[in-house]
C-alpha positions in Angstrom: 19.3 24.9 28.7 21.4 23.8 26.0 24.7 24.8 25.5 24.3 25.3 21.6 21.7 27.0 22.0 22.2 30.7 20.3 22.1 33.9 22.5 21.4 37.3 21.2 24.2 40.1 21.2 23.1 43.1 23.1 24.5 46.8 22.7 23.8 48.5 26.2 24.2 52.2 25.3 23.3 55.7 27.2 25.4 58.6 28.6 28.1 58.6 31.4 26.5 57.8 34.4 23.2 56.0 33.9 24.4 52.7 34.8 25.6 50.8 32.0 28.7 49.2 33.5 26.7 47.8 36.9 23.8 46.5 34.8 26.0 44.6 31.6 27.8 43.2 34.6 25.0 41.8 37.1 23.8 40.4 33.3 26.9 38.4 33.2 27.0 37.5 37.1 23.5 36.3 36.7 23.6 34.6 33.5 27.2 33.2 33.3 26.9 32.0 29.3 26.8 36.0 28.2 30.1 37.8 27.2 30.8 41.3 29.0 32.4 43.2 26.2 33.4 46.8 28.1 34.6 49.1 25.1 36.5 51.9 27.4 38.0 48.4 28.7 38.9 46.8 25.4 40.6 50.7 24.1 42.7 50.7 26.9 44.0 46.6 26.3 44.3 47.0 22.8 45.9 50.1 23.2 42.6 51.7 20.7 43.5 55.4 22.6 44.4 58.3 20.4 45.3 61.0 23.2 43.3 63.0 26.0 41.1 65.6 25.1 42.1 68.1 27.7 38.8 70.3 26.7 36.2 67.6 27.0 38.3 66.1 29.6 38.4 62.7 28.4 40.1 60.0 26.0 40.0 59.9 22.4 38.9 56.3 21.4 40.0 55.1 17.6 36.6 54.6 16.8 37.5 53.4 13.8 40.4 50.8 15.2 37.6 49.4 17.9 34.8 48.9 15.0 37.4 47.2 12.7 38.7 44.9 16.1 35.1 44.2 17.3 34.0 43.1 13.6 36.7 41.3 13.0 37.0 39.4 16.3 33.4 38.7 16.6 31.0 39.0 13.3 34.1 38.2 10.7 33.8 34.7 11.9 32.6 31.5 10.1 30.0 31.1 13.4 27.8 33.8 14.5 28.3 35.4 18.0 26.5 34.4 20.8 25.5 36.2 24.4 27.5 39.4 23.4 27.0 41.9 25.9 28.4 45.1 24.5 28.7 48.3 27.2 29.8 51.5 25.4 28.3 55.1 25.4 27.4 55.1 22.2 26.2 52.1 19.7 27.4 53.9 16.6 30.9 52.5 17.5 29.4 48.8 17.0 29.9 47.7 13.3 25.5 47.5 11.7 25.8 43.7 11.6 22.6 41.2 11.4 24.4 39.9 14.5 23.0 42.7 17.0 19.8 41.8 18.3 18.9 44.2 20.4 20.0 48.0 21.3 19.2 49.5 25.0 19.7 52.8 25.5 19.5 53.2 29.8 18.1 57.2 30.2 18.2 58.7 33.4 17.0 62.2 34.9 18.9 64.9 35.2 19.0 65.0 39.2 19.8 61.8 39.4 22.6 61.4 36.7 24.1 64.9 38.1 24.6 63.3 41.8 26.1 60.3 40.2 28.3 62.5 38.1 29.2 64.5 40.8 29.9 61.4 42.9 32.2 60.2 40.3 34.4 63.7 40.6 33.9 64.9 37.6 34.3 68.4 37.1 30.8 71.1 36.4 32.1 71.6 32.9 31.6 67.7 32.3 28.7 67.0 34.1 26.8 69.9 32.5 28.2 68.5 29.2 26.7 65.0 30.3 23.4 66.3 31.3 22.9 68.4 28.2 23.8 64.7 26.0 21.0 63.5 28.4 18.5 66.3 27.5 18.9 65.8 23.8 19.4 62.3 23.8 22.1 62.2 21.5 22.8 58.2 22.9 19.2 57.3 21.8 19.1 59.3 18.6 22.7 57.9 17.6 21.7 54.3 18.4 18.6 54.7 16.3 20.5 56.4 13.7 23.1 53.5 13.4 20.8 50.5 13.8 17.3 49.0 12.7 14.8 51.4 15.0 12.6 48.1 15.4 15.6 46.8 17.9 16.1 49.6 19.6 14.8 50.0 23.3 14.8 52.5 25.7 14.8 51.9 29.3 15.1 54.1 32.8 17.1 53.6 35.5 16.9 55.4 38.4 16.3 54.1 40.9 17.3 50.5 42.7 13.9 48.7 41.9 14.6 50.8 38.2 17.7 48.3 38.3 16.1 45.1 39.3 13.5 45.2 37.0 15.5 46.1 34.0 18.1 43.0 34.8 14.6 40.7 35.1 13.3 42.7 31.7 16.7 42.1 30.0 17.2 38.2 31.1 13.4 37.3 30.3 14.0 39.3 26.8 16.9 37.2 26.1 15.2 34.3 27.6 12.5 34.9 25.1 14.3 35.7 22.4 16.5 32.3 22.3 13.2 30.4 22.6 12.1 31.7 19.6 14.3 30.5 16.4 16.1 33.1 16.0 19.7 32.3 14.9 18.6 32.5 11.3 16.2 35.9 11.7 18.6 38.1 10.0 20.7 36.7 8.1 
């Protein structure tokens, strides 16, 4: 495989819980020319925090600050991004650019995504806040709300084979999508 050869940037997207985080990072691990971009990550660096929502019990991103940072550190550029991997709850806060090649929204049952919620000590008020997201699919109807509906996926994952087969899925898509000619699809 080349070096030059162009990757696609990926939004992975879905509610607390589903598995973002372990997926976008066994990407990376197995496919070492792919950039891990972890938004709650890059807030907290940047210093992209507004103040904690004691109600929804959680951090108030500048949504506005990480949109501006991410475009102008990564689609601003003279060359296009390549191998982005970008892990955030929801893809609205990625800037619409013809540099996004794909949107995956991870969806998980309720059951499942309450133990994991629960595991992660997070109080009934914010699982149940969780869960309902889940129900309605707010992460899947903002990601096809803020980008081309053609490049949005949805995929499960709930169990361990769920997560093997959606890192094989994801690394043959990428796989097939930089053996196609694609660095000039969009633009």
């Amino acid at each position: 495989m080349s070096s030059t050869k162009q990757l696609p940037n990926i939004v992975i997207c879905g509610t607390p819980g589903v598995g973002k985080s372990r997926l976008c990072e066994e990407l990376c691990l197995t496919n070492k020319s792919l950039t891990y971009i972890n938004i709650n990550d890059l807030a907290k660096q940047e210093k992209f925090l507004l103040e904690y929502d004691e109600e929804n019990e959680c951090q108030i991103l500048d949504d506005d600050a990480v949109h501006d940072y991410l475009d102008n550190e990564y689609f601003q550029n003279s060359s296009p991004p390549s191998g982005l991997i970008i892990d955030y709850h929801s893809a609205g806060i990625v800037p619409d650019s013809d540099y996004i090649h794909g949107v995956f929204v991870i969806r998980c049952s309720n059951d499942k995504l309450y133990n994991r919620l629960k595991q992660r000590n997070y109080s009934e008020k914010k699982i149940e806040q969780n869960i309902q997201s889940e129900i309605f699919q707010v992460c899947l109807d903002e990601a096809r709300e803020s980008f081309d509906e053609n490049i949005v996926h949805e995929i499960t994952n709930e169990t361990e084979d769920d997560f093997k087969k959606n890192i094989e899925n994801l690394l043959n898509w990428i796989n097939q999508w930089s053996s196609n000619d694609n660095t000039n699809k969009k633009k």
